[in-house]
Every structure is written in structure tokens, then in C-alpha cells.
N, C-alpha and C positions, 0 to 999 in steps of 0.2 A: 610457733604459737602466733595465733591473728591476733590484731585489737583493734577491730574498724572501730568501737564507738570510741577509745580512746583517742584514736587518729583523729577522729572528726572533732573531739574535742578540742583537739590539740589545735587543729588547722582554724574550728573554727576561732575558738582563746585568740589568735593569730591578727584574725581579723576585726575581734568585735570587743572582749575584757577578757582578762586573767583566767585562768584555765580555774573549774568548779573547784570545790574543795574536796567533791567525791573522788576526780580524775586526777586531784593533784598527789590525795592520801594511796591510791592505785600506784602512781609512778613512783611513789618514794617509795612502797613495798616490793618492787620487782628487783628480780635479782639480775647481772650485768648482764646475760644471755637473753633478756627478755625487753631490755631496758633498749640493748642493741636489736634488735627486733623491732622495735617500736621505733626505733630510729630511721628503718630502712621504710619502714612502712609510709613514713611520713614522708620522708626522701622521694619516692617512688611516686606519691598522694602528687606533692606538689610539681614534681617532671611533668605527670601527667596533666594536670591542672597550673599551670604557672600563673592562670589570671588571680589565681586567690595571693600570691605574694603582691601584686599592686593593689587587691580589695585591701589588702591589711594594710599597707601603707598610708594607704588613704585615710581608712578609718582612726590610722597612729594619730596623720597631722590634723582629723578635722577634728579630736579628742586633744591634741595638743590646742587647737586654734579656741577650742570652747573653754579649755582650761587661762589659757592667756586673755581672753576676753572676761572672764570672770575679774580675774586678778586686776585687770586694767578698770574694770566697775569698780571694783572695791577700792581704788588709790584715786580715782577720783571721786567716789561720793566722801573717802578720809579727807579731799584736801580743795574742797568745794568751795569754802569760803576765799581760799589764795588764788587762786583758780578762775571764778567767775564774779569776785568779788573786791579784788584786792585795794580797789580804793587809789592805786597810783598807775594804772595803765588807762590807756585813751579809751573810749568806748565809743561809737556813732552806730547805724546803721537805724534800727527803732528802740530807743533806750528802754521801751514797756514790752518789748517782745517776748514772745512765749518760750522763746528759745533762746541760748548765745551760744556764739562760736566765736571762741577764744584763738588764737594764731601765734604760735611762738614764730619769731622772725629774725630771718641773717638780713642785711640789706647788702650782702653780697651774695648771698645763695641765688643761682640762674634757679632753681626750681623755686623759689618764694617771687621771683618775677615775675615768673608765669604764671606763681597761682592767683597773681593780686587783680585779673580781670577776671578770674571766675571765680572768684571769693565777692568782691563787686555787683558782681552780677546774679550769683544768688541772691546775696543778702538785699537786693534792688527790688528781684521779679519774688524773691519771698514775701517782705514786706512787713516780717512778723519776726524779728532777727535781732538781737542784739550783738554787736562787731565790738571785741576786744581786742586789742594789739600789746603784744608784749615781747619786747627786744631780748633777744637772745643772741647774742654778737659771738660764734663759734669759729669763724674762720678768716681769723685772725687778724692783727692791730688796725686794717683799715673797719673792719666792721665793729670796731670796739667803740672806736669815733664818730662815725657813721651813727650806731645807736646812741652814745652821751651826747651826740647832736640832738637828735630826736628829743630824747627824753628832755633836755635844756629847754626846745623849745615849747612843748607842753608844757614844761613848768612856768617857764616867764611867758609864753606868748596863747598859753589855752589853746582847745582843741581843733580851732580850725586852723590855727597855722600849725598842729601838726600835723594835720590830714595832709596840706602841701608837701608841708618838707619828708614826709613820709613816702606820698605820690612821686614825688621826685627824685629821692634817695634809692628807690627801687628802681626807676628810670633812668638813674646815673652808670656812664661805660667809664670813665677813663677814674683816675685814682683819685682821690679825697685828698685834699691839704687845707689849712686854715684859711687862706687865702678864698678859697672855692665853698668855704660851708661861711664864713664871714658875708660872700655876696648873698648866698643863698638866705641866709639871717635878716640882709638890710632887704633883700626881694619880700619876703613878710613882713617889710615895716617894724620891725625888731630893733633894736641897740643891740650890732653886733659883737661889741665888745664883751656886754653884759652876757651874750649866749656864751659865748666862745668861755671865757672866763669860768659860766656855771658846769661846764660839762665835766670839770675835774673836781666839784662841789660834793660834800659826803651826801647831799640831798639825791645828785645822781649816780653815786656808788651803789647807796643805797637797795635803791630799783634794781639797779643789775645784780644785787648780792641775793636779791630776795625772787627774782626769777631764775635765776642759776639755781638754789635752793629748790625751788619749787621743780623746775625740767628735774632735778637730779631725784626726788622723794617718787617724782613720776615715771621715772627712768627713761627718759626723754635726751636723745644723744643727737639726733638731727634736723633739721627744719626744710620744709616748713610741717609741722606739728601743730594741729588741730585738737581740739576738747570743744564738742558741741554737746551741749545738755540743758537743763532748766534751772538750775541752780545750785539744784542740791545733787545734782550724778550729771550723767553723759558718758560717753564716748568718744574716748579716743580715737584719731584719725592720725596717724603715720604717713606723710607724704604728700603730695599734689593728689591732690582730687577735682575733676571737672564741677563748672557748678550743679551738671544734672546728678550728679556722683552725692553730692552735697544735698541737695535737692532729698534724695533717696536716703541718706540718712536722718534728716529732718523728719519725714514720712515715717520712720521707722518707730523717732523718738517719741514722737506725738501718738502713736500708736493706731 
């Protein structure tokens, strides 16, 4: 016994959604001789045809990629206000922009190094950008320090001497010691005592309990990690992205 339009259901099911409810009530009424028939048919379908086992593949991950893009809309229009708003991370770029791209950051991660001139350089030849920074210290006790510096010195020294010591900390090769973030303190005209001091302050535990918090409700495990949107949603960015990459999703958001 044949069952081309089964097979074709089947194959297509495969590639496109879940097999009709007509073809599904068919397969569960066939008996094991008919069932194994349909089996070989289908076997035979795809020998013959194998490009349709990569059409379906395809079609799995780009039904996957739409479904994880939804989910990622949805966790960031829930957590918009922590997100693009939160009140203690540094901002510059155009603080009235139409747009902000938010930056979760290692100041030890090689790829957040690399993305800090073309993050730069969008938000430059944009124009229309507001720039969030938000320390996310992952891999391990040098960049835990590395960021309570940061944070210290926005807090006692405001935002352009953390743009420095930001610029800088990502431009930093050899290791971190007190000695070396103390010069880099008095190089901003700072009391380096008073940074050094605040960095173990609950003011900057703080920060890092409530960006920890926030990467984790977003399920946010690497950097450098991007959220560009308008206030209330956006899009998540996963990884280095070029500034034209950037660029192309700005285009996107604004519609």
C-alpha cells in the first residue's frame, strides 16, 4: 500500500510545522504493516531527495532563531527601566538620543577591547545614540577590581573621569594592583586614597549586585553584550559587533 500525499505531508511537516491534524489522525489509525510502509516510503522520499533534510534543518533553526528573538523582546521590554534607565551607570554619547545602546563590560575580556572603537565610532558618526556602560566583572578577581575602580571613580570623580579611567582600563596589558589604579586615580586629579578606599564601599557592591541581577533575569552569561532600544524595548546583541553591524541595527530599530 502507497501514501504519496502522506509522505509529502510528512516530509513536508519536516521542513515547514507539525504534521495536519488530517495526516496525523491517518498515522495513528494504520496498522504496524502500513505504518512500516510509510516508513520506507519516506526513507526512500529522502535517499532520493536529501536536499529536503537541510531545507528542514534550516527552517528548525530559523523557527528556533524567531522564537529566541521573541523571548529576548519580551525580557527586555519586562526590564527596560534597569536596563536603559537605571540611574547609576555612566551614560555619554547624545544623552537626548533617539536610541541607547547599553554595553555590559569585562575590562579584561579581549573581545569588549575590541569592541570599544567601534562602539565609538558608531555612537560618533551616529550622532543620535545614547552610550550606557555597565561593569559586568566575569572573569575573575582582576576584573572585579578593574570594575570597583570604575564604578569608585564615577562615583567620587563623575563622568568624565570615568570615561578615562574606562578608556584606559580597557587599554590596560599587564595586571592590576593597588599601586597601579592609585597612580591611575591621582592621573584624574582624584584622592587616590578616597578611590581606592570606596571600591570596597556597599555603594559599589551595590552596582555590581544590581547588574549581576539584571545580566542574570536577561540571561546574559558573556560580554561584551549589547541591548540597543529606545527605552522601553530593543534588542539584544550577543558579542562584538562592527560599528556598521551596529549601524544596521539602529536602521532596523528606528524602522
Amino acid at each position: 500500500m502507497r501514501f504519496p500525499s502522506l509522505v509529502a505531508a510528512v516530509v513536508i511537516g519536516l521542513a515547514t510545522a507539525p504534521l495536519s491534524a488530517a495526516a496525523q489522525s491517518l498515522f495513528d489509525t494504520m496498522n504496524e504493516d502500513d505504518r512500516s510502509a510509510l516508513r520506507a516510503e519516506i526513507r526512500a522520499y529522502l535517499l532520493d531527495n536529501p536536499e529536503v533534510i537541510f531545507e528542514a534543518v534550516a527552517a528548525f533553526e530559523e523557527r528556533n532563531a524567531s522564537a529566541q528573538a521573541e523571548m529576548e523582546g519580551a525580557l527586555v521590554e519586562i526590564n527596560a527601566e534597569d536596563i536603559f534607565f537605571d540611574g547609576h551607570s555612566w551614560a555619554g554619547g547624545n544623552l537626548d538620543g533617539d536610541l541607547i545602546l547599553v554595553e555590559f563590560v569585562d575590562y579584561r575580556c579581549s573581545f569588549c577591547r575590541r569592541a570599544f572603537e567601534q562602539v565609538m565610532d558608531f555612537v560618533g558618526d551616529d550622532g543620535n545614540v545614547r552610550l550606557v556602560m555597565k561593569e559586568f566583572p566575569i572573569l575573575g578577581p582582576q576584573s572585579e577590581v578593574m570594575s570597583r575602580f570604575a564604578i569608585s571613580v564615577l562615583q567620587l570623580g563623575g563622568d568624565d573621569a570615568y570615561f578615562t579611567a574606562h578608556e584606559r582600563l580597557l587599554n590596560w596589558d599587564g595586571a592590576i594592583s593597588e599601586s597601579t589604579l592609585g597612580a591611575f586615580a591621582v592621573e584624574l586629579g582624584l584622592d587616590a586614597e578616597a578611590v581606592m578606599a570606596h571600591m570596597s564601599s556597599p555603594e559599589v557592591t551595590a552596582v555590581l549586585d544590581e547588574n549581576r541581577a539584571l545580566a542574570q533575569r536577561l540571561q546574559i552569561s558573556g560580554t561584551p553584550t549589547f541591548v540597543m532600544g529606545g527605552g522601553r524595548d530593543g534588542e539584544l546583541i550577543r558579542g562584538l559587533l562592527p560599528a556598521a553591524g551596529l549601524a544596521d541595527v539602529a536602521g532596523e530599530l528606528r524602522g
